[in-house]
N, C-alpha and C positions, 0 to 999 in steps of 0.2 A: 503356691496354688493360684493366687491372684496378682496379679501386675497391672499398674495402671500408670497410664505415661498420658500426658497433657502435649498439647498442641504448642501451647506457649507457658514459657516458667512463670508468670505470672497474670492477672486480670486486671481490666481498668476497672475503677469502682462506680464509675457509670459509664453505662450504655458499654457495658463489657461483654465479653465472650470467649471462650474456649473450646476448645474439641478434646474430651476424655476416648483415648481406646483402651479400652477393658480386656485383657488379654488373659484365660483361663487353662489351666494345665491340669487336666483330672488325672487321680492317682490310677486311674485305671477306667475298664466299663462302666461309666454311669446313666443313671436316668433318672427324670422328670428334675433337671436342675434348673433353678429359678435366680434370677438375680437381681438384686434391688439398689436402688442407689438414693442417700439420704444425705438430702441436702441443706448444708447449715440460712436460716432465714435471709430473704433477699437475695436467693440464689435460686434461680428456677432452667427446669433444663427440658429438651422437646424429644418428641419421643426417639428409639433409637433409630440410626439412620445406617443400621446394617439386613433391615428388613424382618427381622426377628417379631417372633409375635409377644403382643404387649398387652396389658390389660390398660384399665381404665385407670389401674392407681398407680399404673406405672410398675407393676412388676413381668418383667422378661421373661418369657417361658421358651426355654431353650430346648428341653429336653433330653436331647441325646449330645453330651460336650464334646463326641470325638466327629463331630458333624460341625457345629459352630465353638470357637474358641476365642473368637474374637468379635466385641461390641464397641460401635462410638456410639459416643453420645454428646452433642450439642449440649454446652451449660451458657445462659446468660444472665445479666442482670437487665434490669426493669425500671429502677430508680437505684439513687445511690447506695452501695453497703459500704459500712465501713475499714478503711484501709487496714493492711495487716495479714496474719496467716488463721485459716478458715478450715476446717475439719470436714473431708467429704466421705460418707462411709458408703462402701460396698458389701452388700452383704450375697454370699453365693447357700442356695441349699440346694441338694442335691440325696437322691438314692442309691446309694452302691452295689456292687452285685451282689455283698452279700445281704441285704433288702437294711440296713442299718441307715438311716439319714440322718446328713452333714450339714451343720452350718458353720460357713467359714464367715468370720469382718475381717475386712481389711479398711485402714485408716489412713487416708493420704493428705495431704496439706496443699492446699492452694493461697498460695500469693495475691495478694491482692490489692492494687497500687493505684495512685492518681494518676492523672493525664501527667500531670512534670516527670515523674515517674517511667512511664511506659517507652520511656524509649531504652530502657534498659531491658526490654522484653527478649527473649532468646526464641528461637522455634527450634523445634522439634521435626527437623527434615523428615523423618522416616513418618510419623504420625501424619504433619501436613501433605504430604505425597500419598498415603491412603486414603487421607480423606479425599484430596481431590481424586481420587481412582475411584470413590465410589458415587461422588456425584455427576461422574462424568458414567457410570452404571446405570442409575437411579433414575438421571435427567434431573435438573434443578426446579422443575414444575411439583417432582414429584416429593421433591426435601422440603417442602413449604406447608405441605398436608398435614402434618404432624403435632402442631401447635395447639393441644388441647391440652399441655398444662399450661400455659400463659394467660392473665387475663388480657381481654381483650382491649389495644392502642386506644389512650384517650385521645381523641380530635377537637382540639377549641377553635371556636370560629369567633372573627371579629364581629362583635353585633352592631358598630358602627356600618359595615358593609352590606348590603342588600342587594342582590340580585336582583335581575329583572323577573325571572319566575318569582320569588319570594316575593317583589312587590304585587305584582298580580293576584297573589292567591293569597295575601296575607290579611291575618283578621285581630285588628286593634280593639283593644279590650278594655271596658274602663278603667280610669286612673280614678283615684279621690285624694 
């Protein structure tokens, strides 16, 4: 019922990234089917990037499966997770014609390796070739909107450095 194929056989454990396509086979006319995807800690992923509507906690509302069958979805990391194989759950619910409602999990494994590592990475030609078909759909302006489960890039700034505005408008405060 559920297939899920990875972009690449494995992830770096920083600053890594994947493309999940979520591939759905309903046994027949369904409706209002929803699909969720649960990700193990230090793995965070952007909303999906085949236009489906999404809520806010990240569950997909598909609806009607013999219309959408198929979901990517962008998974990254943020700081390091630890190396090893990592548990990603999909879960599908769905209503069938005869009005009785399904939930299906499925449990997939993701690899997850160091930089020394990654050069043993494999792709996934058919998955990488969709994805690029849908950003080149989409526009790449429009793949970058999406980023409301991530918190937000911390930026450090050298506080030896000071700008010329900073100096100007900068207001020194006592010391004791």
């Amino acid at each position: 019922m559920i297939q899920v194929r990875y972009a690449k056989s494995a992830m770096e454990n920083e600053e890594g990234m994947n493309h999940l396509w979520i591939q759905m086979v309903p046994p027949g006319p369904v409706q209002n089917a929803r699909l969720q995807l649960l990700l193990p800690p230090g793995l965070h992923r952007s909303r999906n990037l085949s236009g489906v509507d999404e809520d806010s906690d990240g569950v997909i509302s598909i609806g009607n499966t013999l219309t959408v069958t198929d979901v990517f979805i962008e998974i990254f990391t943020l700081e390091p997770v630890p190396c090893g194989e990592h548990i990603i759950q999909v879960e599908l619910s769905y209503t069938g014609a005869d009005g009785t409602v399904t939930h299906v999990k499925q449990e997939t494994m993701l690899k997850v390796v160091s930089e020394e590592e990654s050069a043993e990475i494999c792709t996934d030609d058919e998955v990488v070739r969709r994805i690029k078909a849908l950003q080149g759909v989409c526009g790449s302006s429009e793949l970058r909107q999406y980023n409301e489960y991530t918190p937000s890039k911390l930026i450090r700034l050298d506080s030896s450095q000071v700008s010329e505005w900073e100096k100007k408008y900068r207001v020194e405060g006592a010391t004791r």
